[in-house]
C-alpha positions as CSV (number, residue, x, y, z in Angstrom):
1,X,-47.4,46.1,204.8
2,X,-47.9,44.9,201.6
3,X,-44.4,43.3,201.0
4,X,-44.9,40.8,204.0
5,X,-48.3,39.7,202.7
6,X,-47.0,39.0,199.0
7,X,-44.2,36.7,200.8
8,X,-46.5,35.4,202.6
9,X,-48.6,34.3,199.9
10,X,-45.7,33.5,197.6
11,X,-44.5,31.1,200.2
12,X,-47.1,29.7,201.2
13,X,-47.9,28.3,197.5
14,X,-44.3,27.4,197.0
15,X,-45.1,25.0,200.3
16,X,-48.1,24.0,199.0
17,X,-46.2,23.1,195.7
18,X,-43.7,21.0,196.6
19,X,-46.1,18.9,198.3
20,X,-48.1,18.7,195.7
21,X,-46.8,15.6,193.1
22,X,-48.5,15.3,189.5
23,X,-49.7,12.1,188.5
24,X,-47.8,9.7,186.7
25,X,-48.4,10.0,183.0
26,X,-46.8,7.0,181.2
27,X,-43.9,7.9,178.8
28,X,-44.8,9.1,175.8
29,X,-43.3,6.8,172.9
30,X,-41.5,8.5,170.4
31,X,-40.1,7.2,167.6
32,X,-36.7,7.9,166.5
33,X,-34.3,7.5,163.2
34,X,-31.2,6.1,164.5
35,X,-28.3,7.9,162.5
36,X,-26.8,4.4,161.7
37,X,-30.7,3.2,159.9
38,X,-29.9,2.3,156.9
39,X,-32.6,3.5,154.4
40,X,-34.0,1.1,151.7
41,X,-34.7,3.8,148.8
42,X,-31.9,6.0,149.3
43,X,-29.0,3.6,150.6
44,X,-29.8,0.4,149.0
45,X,-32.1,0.5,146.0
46,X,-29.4,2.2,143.9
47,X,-27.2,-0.7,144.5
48,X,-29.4,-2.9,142.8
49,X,-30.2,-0.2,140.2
50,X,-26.5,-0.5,139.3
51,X,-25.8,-4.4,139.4
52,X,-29.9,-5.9,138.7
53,X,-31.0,-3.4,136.5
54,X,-32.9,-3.8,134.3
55,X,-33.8,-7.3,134.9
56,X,-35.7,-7.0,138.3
57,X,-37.1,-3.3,137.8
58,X,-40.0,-2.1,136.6
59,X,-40.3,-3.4,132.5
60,X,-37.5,-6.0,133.3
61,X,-38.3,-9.9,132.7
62,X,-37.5,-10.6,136.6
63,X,-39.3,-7.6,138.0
64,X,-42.9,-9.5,138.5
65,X,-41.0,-12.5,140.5
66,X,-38.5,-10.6,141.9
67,X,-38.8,-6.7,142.1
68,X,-35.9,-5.3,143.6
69,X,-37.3,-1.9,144.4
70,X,-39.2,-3.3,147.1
71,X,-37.3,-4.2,150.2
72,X,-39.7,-7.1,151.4
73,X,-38.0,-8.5,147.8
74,X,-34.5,-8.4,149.3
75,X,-35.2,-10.0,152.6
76,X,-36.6,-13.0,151.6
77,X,-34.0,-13.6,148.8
78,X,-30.6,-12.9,150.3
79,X,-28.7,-15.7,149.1
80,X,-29.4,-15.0,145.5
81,X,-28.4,-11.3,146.4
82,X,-24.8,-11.9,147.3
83,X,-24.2,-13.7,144.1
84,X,-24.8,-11.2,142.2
85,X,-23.4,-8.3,144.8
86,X,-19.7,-8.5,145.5
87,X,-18.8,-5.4,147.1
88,X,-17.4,-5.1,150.3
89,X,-19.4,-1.6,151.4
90,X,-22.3,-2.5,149.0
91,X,-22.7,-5.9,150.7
92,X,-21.7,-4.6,154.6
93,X,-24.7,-1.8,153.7
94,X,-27.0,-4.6,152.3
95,X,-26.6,-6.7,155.4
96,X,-26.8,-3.8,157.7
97,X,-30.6,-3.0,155.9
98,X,-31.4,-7.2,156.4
99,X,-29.8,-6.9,160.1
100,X,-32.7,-3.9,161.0
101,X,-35.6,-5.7,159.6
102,X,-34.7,-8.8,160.7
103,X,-38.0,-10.1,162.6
């Protein structure tokens, strides 16, 4: 007797269930590291560590114009950058960082 009745009430909420449709919530918005991001400290900065140092670091007569451990430095002096950087991956990697923050 008791086998019919738990059906019963195991099908009749499985019914009940499918009619039933949540809400819409909106999407939540995640925000996601591309594995091609190109990352200013680790990726670029030692590139001009190697070829503007010590000039435009911390100490250097350049850095208070033009310090090249900040990235904002980089974007809005590009032209002055590939003098200097001859490089075929240095400068694809340095143009790949510009591309992605590149309002």
């Amino acid at each position: 007797m008791r086998a019919p009745l738990i059906l019963f009430v195991c099908g009749s909420c499985l019914l009940l269930l499918q009619r039933y449709t949540a809400p819409e919530t909106p999407a939540i918005k995640m925000v996601v590291q591309r594995s091609d991001t190109v990352n200013f400290k680790t990726q670029v900065e030692p590139i001009f560590e190697k070829h503007c140092n010590p000039c435009h670091f911390p100490g250097g007569k350049m850095y208070e114009k033009l310090p090249f451990d900040k990235g904002e430095t980089i974007i809005d002096h590009q032209a002055g950058i590939f003098r200097r950087i001859k490089g075929d991956d240095e400068v694809r990697l340095i143009k790949q960082y510009l591309e992605q923050n590149r309002d």
